[in-house]
C-alpha positions as CSV (number, residue, x, y, z in Angstrom):
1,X,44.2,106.2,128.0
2,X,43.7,103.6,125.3
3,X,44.6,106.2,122.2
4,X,48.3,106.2,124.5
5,X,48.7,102.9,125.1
6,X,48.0,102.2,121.3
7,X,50.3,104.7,120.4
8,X,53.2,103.3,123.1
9,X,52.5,100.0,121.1
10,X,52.9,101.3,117.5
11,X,56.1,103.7,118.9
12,X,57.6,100.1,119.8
13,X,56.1,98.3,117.3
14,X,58.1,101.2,114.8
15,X,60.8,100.9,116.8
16,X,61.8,97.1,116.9
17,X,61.0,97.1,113.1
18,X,63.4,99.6,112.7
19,X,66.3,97.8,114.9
20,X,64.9,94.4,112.7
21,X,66.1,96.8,109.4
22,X,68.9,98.9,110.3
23,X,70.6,97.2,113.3
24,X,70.5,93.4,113.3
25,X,71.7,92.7,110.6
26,X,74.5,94.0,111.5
27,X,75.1,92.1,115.1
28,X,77.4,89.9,113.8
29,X,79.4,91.8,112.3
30,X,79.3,93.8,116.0
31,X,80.6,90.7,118.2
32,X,82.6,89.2,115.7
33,X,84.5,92.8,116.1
34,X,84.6,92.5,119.6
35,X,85.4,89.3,120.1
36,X,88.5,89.4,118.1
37,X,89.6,92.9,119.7
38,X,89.4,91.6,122.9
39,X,90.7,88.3,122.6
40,X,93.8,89.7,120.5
41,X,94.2,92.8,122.9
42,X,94.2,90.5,125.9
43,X,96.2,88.4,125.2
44,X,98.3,89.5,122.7
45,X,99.7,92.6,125.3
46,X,97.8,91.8,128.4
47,X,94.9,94.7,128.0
48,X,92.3,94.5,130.4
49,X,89.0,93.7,129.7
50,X,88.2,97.2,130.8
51,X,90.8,99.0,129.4
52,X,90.2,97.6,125.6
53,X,86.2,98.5,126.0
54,X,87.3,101.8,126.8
55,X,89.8,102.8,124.4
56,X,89.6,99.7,121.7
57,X,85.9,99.0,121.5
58,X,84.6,102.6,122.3
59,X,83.2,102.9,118.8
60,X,79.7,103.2,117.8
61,X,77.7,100.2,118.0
62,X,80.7,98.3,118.6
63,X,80.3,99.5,122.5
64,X,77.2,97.2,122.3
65,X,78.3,94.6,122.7
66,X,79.1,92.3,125.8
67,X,82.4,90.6,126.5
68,X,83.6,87.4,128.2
69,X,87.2,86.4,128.7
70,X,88.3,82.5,129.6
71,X,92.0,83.1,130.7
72,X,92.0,79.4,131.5
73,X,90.6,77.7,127.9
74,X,92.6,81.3,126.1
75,X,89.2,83.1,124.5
76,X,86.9,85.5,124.4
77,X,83.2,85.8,123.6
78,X,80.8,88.4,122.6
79,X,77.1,89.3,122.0
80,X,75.1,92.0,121.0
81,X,71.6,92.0,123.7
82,X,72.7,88.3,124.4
83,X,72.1,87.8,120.4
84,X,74.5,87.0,117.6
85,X,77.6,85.2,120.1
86,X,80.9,85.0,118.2
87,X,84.0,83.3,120.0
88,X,87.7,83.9,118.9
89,X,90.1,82.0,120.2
90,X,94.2,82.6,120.9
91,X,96.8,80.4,120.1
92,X,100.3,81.3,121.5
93,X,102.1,82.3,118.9
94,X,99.8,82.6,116.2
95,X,97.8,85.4,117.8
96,X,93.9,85.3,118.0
97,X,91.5,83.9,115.3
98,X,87.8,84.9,114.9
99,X,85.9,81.7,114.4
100,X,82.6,79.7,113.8
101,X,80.3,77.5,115.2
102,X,82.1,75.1,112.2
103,X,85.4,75.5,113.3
104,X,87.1,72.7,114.8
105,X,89.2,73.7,117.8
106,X,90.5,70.8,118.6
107,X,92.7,70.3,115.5
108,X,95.9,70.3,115.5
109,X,97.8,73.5,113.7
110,X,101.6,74.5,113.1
111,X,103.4,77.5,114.7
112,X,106.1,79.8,112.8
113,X,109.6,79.2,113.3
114,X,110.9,81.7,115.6
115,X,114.2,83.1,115.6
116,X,115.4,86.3,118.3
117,X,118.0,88.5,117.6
118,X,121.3,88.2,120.2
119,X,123.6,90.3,120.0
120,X,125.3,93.5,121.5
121,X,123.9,96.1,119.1
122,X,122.0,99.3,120.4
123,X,118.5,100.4,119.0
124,X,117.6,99.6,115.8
125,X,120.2,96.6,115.1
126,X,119.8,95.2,118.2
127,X,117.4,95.2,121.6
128,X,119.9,96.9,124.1
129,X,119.1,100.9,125.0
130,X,121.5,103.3,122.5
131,X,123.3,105.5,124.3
132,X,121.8,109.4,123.9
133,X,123.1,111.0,120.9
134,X,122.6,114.5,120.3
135,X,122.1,116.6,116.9
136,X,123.4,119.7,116.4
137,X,120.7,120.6,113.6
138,X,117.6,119.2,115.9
139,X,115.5,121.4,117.5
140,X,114.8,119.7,121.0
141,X,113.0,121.9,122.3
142,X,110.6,122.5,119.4
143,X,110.8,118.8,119.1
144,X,109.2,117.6,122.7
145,X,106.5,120.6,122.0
146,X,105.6,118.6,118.6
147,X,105.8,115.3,120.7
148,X,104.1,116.3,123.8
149,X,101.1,118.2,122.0
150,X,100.4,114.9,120.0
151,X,99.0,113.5,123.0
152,X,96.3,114.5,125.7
153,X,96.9,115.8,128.8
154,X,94.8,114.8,131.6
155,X,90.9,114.6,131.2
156,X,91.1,115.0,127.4
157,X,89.9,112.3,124.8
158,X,90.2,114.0,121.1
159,X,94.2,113.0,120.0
160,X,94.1,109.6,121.2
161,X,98.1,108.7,120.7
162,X,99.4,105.6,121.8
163,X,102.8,105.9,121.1
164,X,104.6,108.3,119.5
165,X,108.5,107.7,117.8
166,X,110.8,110.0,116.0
167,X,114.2,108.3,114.2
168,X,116.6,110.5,112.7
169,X,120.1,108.9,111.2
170,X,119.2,105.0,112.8
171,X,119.1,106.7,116.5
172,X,115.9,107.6,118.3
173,X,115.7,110.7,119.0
174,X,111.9,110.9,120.3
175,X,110.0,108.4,122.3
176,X,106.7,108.4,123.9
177,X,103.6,106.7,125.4
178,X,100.3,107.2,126.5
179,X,99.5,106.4,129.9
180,X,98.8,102.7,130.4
181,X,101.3,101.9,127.2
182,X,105.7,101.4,127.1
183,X,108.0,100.7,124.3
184,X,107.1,97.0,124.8
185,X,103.8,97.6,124.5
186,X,102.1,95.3,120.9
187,X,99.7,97.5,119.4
188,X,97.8,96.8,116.4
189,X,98.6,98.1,113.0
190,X,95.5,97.3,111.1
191,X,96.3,97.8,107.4
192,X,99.9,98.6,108.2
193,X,100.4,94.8,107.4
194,X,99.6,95.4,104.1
195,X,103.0,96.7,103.7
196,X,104.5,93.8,105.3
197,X,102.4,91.5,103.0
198,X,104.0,93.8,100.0
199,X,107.8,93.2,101.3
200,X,107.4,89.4,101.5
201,X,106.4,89.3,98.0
202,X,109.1,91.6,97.3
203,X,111.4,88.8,99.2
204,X,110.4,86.3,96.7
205,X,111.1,88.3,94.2
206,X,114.7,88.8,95.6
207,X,115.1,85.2,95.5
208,X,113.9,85.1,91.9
209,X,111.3,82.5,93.1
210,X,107.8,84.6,91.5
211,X,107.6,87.0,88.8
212,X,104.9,89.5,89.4
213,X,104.4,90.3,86.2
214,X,103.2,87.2,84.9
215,X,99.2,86.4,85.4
216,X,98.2,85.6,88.9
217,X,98.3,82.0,89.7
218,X,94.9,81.4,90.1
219,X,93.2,78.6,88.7
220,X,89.6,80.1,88.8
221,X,91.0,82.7,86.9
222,X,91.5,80.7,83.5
223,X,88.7,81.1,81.3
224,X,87.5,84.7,82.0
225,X,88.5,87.9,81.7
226,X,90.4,87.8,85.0
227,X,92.9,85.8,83.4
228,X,95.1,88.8,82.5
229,X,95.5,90.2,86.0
230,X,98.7,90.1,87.4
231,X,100.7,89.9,90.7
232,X,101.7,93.4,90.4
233,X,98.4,94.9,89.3
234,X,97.1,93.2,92.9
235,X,100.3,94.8,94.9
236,X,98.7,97.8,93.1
237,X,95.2,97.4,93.5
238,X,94.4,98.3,90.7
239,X,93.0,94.7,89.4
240,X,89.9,95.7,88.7
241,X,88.3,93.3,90.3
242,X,85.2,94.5,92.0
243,X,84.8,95.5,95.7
244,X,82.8,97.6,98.2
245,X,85.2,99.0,101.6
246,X,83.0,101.3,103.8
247,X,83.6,100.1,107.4
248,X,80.1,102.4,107.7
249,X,78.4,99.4,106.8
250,X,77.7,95.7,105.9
251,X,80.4,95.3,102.7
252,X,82.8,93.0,100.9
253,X,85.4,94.2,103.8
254,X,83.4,93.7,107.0
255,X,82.1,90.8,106.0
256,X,85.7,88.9,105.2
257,X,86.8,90.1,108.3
258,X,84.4,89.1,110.7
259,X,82.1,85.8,108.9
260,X,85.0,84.7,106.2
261,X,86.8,81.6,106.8
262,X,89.3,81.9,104.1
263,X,89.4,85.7,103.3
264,X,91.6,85.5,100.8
265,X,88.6,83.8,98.4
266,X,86.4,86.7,99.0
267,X,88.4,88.4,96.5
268,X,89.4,85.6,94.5
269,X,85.6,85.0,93.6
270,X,84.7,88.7,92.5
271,X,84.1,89.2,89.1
272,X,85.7,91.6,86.6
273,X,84.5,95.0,86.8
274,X,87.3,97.3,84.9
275,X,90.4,96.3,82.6
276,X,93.4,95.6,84.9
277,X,95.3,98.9,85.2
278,X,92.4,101.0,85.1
279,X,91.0,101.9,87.7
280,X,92.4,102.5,91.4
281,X,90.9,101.5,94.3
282,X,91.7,100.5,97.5
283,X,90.5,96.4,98.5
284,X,91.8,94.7,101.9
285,X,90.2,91.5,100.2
286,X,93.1,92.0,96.9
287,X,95.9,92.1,99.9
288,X,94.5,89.0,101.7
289,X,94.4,87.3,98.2
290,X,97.6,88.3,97.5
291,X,98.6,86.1,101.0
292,X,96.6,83.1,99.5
293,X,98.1,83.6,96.6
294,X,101.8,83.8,98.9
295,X,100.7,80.6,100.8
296,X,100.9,79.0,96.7
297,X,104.3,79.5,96.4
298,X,105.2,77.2,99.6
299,X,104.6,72.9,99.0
300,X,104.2,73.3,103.0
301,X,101.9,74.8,105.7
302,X,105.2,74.8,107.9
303,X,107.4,76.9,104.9
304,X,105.0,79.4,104.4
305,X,104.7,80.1,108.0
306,X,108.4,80.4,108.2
307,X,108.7,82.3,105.9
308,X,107.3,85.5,106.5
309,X,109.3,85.2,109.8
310,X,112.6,83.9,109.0
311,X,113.0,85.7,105.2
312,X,111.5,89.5,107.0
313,X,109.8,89.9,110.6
314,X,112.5,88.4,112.7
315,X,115.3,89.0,110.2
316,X,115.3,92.5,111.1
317,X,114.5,92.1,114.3
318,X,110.8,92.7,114.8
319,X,110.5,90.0,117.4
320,X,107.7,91.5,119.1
321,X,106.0,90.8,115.8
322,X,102.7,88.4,115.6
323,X,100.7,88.5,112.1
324,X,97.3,86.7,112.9
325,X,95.8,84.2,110.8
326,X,92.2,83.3,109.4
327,X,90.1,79.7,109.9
328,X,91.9,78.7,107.1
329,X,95.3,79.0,108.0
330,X,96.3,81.9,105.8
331,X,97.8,84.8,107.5
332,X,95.4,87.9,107.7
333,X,98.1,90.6,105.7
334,X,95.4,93.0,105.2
335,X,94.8,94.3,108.9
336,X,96.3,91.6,111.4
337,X,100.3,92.7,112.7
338,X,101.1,93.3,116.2
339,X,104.0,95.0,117.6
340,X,105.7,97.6,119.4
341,X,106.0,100.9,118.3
342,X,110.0,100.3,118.0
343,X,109.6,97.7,115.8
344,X,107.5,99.2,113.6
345,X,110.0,101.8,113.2
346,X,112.8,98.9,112.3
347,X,110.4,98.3,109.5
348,X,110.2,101.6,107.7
349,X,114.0,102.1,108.7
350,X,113.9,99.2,106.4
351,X,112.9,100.9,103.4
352,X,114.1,104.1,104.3
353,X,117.4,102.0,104.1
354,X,116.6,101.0,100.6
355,X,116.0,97.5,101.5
356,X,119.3,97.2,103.6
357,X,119.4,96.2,106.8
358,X,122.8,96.6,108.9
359,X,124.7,95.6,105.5
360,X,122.6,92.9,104.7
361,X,120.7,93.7,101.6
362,X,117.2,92.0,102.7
363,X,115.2,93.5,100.0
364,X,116.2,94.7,96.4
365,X,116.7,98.4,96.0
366,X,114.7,98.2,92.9
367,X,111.8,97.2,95.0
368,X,111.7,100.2,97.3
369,X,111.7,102.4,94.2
370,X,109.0,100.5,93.0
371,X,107.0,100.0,96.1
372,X,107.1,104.1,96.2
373,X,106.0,104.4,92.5
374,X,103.0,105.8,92.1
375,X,100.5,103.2,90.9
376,X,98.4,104.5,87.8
377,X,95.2,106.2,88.6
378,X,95.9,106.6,92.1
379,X,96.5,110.5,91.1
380,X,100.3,110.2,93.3
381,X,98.6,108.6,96.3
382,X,99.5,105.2,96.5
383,X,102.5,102.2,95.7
384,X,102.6,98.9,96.1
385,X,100.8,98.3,99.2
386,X,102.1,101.7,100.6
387,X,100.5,105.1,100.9
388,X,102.6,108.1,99.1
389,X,102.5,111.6,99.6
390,X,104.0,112.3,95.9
391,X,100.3,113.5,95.3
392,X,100.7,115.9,98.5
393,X,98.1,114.6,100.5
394,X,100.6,116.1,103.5
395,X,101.0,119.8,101.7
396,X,103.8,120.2,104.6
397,X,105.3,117.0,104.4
398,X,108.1,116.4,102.4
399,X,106.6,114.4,98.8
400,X,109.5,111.9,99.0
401,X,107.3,110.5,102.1
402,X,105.8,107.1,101.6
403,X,104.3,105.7,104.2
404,X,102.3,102.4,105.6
405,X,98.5,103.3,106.9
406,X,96.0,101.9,109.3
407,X,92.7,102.1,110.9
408,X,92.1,104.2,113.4
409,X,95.3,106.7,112.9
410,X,98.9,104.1,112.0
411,X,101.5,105.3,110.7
412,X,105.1,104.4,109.9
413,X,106.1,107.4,108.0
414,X,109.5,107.1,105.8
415,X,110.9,110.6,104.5
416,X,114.5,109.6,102.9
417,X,115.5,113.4,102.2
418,X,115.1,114.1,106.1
419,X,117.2,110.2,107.0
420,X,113.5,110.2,109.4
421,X,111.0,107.4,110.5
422,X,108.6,108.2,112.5
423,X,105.9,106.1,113.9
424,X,102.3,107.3,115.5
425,X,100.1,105.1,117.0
426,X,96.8,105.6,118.0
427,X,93.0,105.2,118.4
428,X,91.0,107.5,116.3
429,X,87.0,107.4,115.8
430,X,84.4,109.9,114.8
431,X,85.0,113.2,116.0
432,X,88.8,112.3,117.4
433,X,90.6,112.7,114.1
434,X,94.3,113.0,114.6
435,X,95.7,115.7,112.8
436,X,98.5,114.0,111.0
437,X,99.2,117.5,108.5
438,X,100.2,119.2,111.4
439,X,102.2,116.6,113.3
440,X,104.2,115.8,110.7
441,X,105.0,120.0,109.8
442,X,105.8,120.2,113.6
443,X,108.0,117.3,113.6
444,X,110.0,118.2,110.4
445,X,110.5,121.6,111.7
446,X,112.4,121.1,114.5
447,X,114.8,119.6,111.9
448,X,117.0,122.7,110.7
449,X,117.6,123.6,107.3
């Protein structure tokens, strides 16, 4: 009876060591997750608690953890085991900001400038419903099939879709949701909003007010061999600054996410670890420098906030539109944009448009060709701050297609030979991978030749 009881004890013994090793270390990183997921999803589109455990946080070892909500002081907290407790807080019209036990929540802190589109316009140009318009060349019938079979029926839980929308020639042509989820529905586009950071720089450039060839304004950057980088090797990520981004794991990403107060310094204080325009790899740190380096170009707090509203989000309407900030102030561009699903489709009608939008020529067209430009080393695979399929990641897509990204199954894909958007989102984890090969072949088929 001993020889077990000594054995029970060293089984635990190994076992708490292990946890000690492998797991809490890592419990931060955990709540600080979930705390921002559910403070954002809450109160950003009015999730339930239940409902965002369920189908936001139902990821391994992020279901650990425990959440609170405070409708009353707008927060949420989490802990892993009662350990590790990480608070984000929500701020009406900034969205929700991770924070530490430093922060100071009782400062005082600016809101963006907010202007909605009025006016009588359908879908996209305006909010009010487009009459239906029917194509003789679409498949409809082919077309719901592709539609409906990208989401699961009852008692299923391997495609995950969210929302699902198909734009043909400016009119919508296919439009669903999952149950629980409408067209005005704000759902996350994780690194999607590295394609909106990419179009306010290529505002900027518009206005002649940056020149992203020139070295990146970065003080830091002087005296060392970082001096040479440029703007547009960061839009390109291909800086070769060093970085580690394996969501698998503690790494540079995770931890500017969920412990950085000023994420865009992460990257800014990585050394030099290939010649600029040498190596490609992908860094949600370069994309949240590039927004500190964005935040540079304004003498105010108040402009730059503006900006990114007035100069692109609400310009084209996306009103539904929240971009999320860090503890510093600096807008998250790597991973932080809400909206609907029909707003992210005005965005890639956008580009699609060649940077016009209803006759108003909001970006150059220059910068769409060279946002869909294949960045060197990337093998075809990647822009500035967009995804391409010039490399035929998609063998049945179309390899005009560039598109924006995100965890967990985004997409805003942009096929200008087909005059298409379409936009899928979802919540994709493990073993419920989203086949995007096949959706896209099924959609672009019911379109005839």
């Amino acid at each position: 009876m001993k020889r077990i009881l000594k054995l029970l004890v060293l089984v635990l013994v190994l076992a708490f060591l292990y946890f000690g090793f492998t797991t809490y270390p890592k419990l931060d990183l955990i709540s600080g997750f979930s705390a921002k997921s559910v403070a954002s999803g809450h109160f950003i589109d009015n999730r339930s608690k239940e409902l965002i455990e369920k189908t936001d946080n139902d990821i391994h070892m992020i279901d650990l953890a425990e959440n609170t909500i405070d409708d009353t002081g707008k927060f949420a907290i989490s802990t892993v085991y009662g350990l590790k407790e990480r608070k984000a807080i929500y701020r009406e019209g900034l969205g929700a900001t991770l924070i530490d036990d430093d922060y100071d929540i009782s400062k005082p802190y600016l809101l963006p400038k907010r202007t909605k589109l009025v006016n009588n316009l359908p879908f996209p140009y305006g909010n009010k419903e487009a009459k239906d318009t029917t194509f003789s060349n679409i498949d409809y019938t082919k077309l719901k099939k592709a539609v409906d079979g990208s989401f699961d029926v009852k008692g299923q839980k391997n495609k995950r879709t969210r929302a699902l929308i198909v734009v043909y020639k400016d009119k919508l042509i296919a439009e669903k949701y999952d149950t629980g989820f409408n067209k005005d529905s704000k759902i996350l586009g994780w690194s999607m909003t590295k394609s909106i950071t990419s179009s306010a720089f290529g505002v900027l450039a518009k206005q002649r007010k940056i020149d992203i060839y020139k070295p990146a304004p970065i003080a830091e950057w002087r005296n060392d061999d970082r001096k040479n980088i440029t703007v547009n090797d960061l839009l390109h990520m291909n800086s070769g600054l060093e970085w580690e981004e394996d969501y698998t794991k503690i790494c540079d990403a995770t931890e500017m996410l969920f412990q950085a107060e000023d994420m865009g310094k992460v990257q800014m204080d990585k050394p030099a670890k290939f010649k600029p325009n040498t190596h490609w790899y992908y860094s949600s740190g370069t994309t949240n420098l590039l927004c500190r380096i964005l935040r540079g170009q304004f003498k105010t707090q108040q402009e730059y906030l503006d900006f990114w509203y007035s100069a692109l989000i609400d310009k084209i309407g996306m009103n539904s539109m929240i971009v999320e900030q860090d503890m510093s102030g600096i807008f998250v561009g790597s991973s932080y944009a809400w909206a609907t699903a029909r707003d992210w489709s005005k965005f890639g009608l956008l580009y699609l448009h060649k940077g016009n939008w209803n006759g108003e020529q909001v970006l150059e067209e220059s910068w769409v060709k060279y946002t869909a430009t294949p960045t060197n080393t990337s093998n075809g695979g990647y822009g500035a701050q967009f995804w391409l399929n010039a490399g035929g990641k998609f063998p049945d897509a179309p390899r005009d297609m560039f598109y924006c990204n995100g965890y967990q199954g985004q997409m805003v894909a942009i096929i200008p030979s087909l005059d298409m958007v379409i936009v899928r989102m979802g919540v994709n984890e493990g073993d419920h991978q989203f086949d995007f090969n096949e959706f896209l072949k099924e959609i672009i088929s019911s379109v005839k030749k």
